[in-house]
C-alpha positions in Angstrom: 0.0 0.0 0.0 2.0 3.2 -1.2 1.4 6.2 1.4 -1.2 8.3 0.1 -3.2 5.0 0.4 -2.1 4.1 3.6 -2.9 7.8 5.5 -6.3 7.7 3.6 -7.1 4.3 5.2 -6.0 5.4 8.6 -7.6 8.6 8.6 -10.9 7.0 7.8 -10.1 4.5 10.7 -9.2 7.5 13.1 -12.6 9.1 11.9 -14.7 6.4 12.3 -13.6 6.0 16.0 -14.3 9.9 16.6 -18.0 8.8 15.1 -18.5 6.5 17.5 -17.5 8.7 20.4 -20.0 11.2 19.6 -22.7 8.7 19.3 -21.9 7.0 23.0 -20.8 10.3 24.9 -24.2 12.1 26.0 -22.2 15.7 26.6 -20.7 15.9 22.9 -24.2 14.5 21.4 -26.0 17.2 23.4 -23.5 20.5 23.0 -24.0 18.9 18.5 -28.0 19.3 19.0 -29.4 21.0 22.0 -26.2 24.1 21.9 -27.3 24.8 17.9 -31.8 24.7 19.0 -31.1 27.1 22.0 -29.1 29.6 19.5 -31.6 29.1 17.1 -34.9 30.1 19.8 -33.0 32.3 21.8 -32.0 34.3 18.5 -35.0 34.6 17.1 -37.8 35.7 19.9 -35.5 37.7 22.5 -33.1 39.1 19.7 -36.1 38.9 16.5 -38.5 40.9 18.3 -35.8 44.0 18.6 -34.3 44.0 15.5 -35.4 45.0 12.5 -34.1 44.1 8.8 -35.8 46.3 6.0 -37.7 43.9 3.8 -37.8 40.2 5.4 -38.4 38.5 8.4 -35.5 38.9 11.0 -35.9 35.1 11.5 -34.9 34.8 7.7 -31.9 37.2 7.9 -30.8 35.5 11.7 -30.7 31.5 10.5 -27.9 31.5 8.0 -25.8 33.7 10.7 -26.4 31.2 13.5 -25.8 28.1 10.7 -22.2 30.0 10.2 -21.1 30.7 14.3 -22.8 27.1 15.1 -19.7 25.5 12.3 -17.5 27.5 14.0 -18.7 26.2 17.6 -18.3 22.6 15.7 -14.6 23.2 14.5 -13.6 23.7 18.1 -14.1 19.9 18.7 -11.4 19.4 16.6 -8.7 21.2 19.2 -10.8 20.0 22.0 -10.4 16.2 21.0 -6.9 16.9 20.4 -5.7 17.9 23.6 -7.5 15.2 25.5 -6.1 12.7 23.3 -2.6 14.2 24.2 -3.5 14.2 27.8 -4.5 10.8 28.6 -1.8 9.5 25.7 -4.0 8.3 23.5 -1.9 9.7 20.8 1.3 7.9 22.0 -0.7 4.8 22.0 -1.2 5.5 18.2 2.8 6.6 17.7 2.9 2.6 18.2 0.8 1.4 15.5 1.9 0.7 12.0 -0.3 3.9 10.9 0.3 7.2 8.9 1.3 10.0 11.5 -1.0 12.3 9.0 -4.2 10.2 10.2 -4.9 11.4 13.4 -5.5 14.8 12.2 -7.3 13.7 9.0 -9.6 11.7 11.1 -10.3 14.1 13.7 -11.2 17.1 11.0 -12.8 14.2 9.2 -15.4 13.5 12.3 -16.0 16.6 13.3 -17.7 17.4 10.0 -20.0 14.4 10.9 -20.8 16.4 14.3 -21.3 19.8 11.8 -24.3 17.3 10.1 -26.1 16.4 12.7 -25.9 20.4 13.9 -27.1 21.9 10.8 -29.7 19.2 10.8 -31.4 20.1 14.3 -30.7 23.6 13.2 -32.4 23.6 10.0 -35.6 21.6 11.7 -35.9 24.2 14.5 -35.6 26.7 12.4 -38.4 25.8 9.9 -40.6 25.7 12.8 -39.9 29.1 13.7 -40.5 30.7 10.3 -37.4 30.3 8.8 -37.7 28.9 4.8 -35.6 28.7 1.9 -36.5 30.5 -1.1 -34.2 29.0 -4.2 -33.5 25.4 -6.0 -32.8 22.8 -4.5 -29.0 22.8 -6.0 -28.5 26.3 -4.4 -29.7 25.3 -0.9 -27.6 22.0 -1.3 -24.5 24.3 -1.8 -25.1 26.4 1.1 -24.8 23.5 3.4 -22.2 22.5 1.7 -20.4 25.8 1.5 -21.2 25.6 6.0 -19.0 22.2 6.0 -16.3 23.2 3.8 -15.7 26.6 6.0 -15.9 24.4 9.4 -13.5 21.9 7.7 -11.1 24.4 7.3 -11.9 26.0 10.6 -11.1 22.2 12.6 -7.7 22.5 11.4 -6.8 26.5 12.5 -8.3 24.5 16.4 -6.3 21.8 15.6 -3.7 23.8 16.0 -4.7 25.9 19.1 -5.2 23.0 20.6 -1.7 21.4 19.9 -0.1 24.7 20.7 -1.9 24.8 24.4 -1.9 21.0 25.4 -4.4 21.3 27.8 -8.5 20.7 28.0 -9.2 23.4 30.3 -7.0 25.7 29.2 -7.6 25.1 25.3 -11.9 26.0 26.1 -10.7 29.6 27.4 -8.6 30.2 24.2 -11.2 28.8 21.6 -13.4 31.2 22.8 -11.0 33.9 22.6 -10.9 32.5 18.9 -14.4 32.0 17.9 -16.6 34.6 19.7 -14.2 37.8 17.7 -14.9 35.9 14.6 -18.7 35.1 15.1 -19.5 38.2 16.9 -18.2 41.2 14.8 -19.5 40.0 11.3 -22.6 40.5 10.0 -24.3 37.0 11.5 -26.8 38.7 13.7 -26.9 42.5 12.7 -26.3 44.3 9.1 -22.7 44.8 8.7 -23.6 48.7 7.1 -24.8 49.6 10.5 -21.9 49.0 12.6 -19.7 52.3 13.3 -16.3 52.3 11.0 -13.5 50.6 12.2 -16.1 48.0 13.8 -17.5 47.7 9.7 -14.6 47.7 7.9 -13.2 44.7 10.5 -17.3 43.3 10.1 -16.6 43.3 6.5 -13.5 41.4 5.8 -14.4 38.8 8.2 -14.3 35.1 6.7 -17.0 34.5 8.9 -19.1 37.4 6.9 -18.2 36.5 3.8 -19.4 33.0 4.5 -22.9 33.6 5.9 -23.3 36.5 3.1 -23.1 33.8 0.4 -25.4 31.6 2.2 -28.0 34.1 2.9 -27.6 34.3 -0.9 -27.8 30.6 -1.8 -31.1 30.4 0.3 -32.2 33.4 -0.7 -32.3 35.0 2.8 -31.8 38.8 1.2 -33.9 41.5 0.2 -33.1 44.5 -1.7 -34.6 47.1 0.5 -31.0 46.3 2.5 -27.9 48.5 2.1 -25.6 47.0 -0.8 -22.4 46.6 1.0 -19.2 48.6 -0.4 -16.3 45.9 0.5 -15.7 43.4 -2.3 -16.0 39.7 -0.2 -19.6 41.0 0.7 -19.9 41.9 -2.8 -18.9 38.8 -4.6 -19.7 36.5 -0.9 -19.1 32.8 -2.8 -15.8 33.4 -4.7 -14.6 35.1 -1.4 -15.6 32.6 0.9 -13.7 29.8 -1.4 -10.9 31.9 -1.4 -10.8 32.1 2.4 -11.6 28.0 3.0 -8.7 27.5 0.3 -5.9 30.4 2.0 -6.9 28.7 5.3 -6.5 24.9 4.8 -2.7 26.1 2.6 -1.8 28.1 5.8 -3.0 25.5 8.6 -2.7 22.5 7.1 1.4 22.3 7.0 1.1 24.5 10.3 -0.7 21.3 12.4 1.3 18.9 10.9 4.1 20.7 11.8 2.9 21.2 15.4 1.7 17.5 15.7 5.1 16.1 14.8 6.7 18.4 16.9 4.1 17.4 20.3 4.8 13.6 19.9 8.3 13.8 19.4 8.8 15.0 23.0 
């Protein structure tokens, strides 16, 4: 079996292992489904009955924001199964085996896009029963979800290596947050990106995270042209940029957590 072979093989291994774990844990089944519902109610009658979106239903304009921060939420499994694998040696107990070093990150990224599924799926079913619909083809909505798991795959490997750079459960929770709630929170998920002041807009604007749930709102037809046209090109042209992103991401991170992987196990 030449190598390529070999570290497919063993990453599908180390993924199907992860799978199981979230089946037969209770906490990581309930922080996949009940975390992504409670966003998705507490969004949409404390926040949806304040803020107003010229044009559609805030409901409409709030799902495909929560869809994006909820990925995000999923990536951070990835550094969170990572450092307790480190901690109670699992990974030195794989060093051992006659398997690709690639796999254990493969798998893990791998999994966690199974746990991004199941999210979205809850998600999408609450969110239909709070007046949330999709308003294009089939093919378009398909992409959108598809566009969600690409962005968290790429996100699972910039936690993969937080969580190889901290080492630690505990402490790796603290930093993801530092991570995620910047990147979820000042983008244009929950509020128009035009109405934030400037340096807070122009920051809004660039964000991956924006870019992402921009072309989303767009594949599921969650606009209306009564809203401000935003200036800043990703917003402007939301799918291209958010494959650029996913792809200047995984070129960036990818090398960077093999790098920090070979270089936690070799100590």
């Amino acid at each position: 079996m030449n190598a390529v072979a070999m570290a497919v093989a063993d990453g599908a291994t180390i993924a199907k292992r992860n799978a199981v774990k979230i089946r037969r844990v209770p906490d990581i089944l309930g922080f996949v489904i009940l975390s992504p519902v409670m966003f998705v109610l507490l969004f949409a009658y404390v926040f949806g009955s304040v803020i107003e979106i010229p044009g559609m239903s805030y409901r409409e304009f709030l799902l495909p924001g929560i869809f994006t921060q909820t990925v995000i939420f999923g990536a951070a499994l990835t550094g969170l199964g990572v450092t307790e694998d480190l901690q109670k040696g699992i990974i030195d107990r794989f060093r051992t085996l006659p398997m690709a070093p690639s796999a254990v990150l493969v798998g893990r990224t791998t999994s966690d896009v199974i746990a991004n599924v199941i999210s979205l799926t809850a998600m999408s079913l609450t969110g239909l029963l709070v007046g949330w619909r999709i308003h294009t083809s089939p093919h378009e909505a398909a992409l959108g979800f598809v566009l969600l798991l690409l962005f968290a795959y790429a996100l699972s490997w910039v936690m993969a290596v937080v969580g190889l750079a901290i080492r630690t459960p505990e402490v790796y929770n603290n930093a993801s947050f530092m991570v995620i709630l910047p990147l979820s929170f000042i983008a244009n998920t929950f509020v128009d990106s035009t109405r934030l002041p400037g340096p807070l807009r122009v920051v809004a604007e660039w964000n991956p995270v924006s870019a992402v749930t921009q072309a989303v709102r767009e594949l599921f037809g969650n606009t209306s042209s009564a809203m401000a046209v935003p200036e800043a090109w990703p917003l402007q042209h939301p799918l291209l940029a958010s494959l650029l992103w996913i792809a200047v991401i995984l070129a960036v991170f990818v090398p960077l957590a093999t790098w920090r992987y070979k270089k936690a196990v070799s100590r």
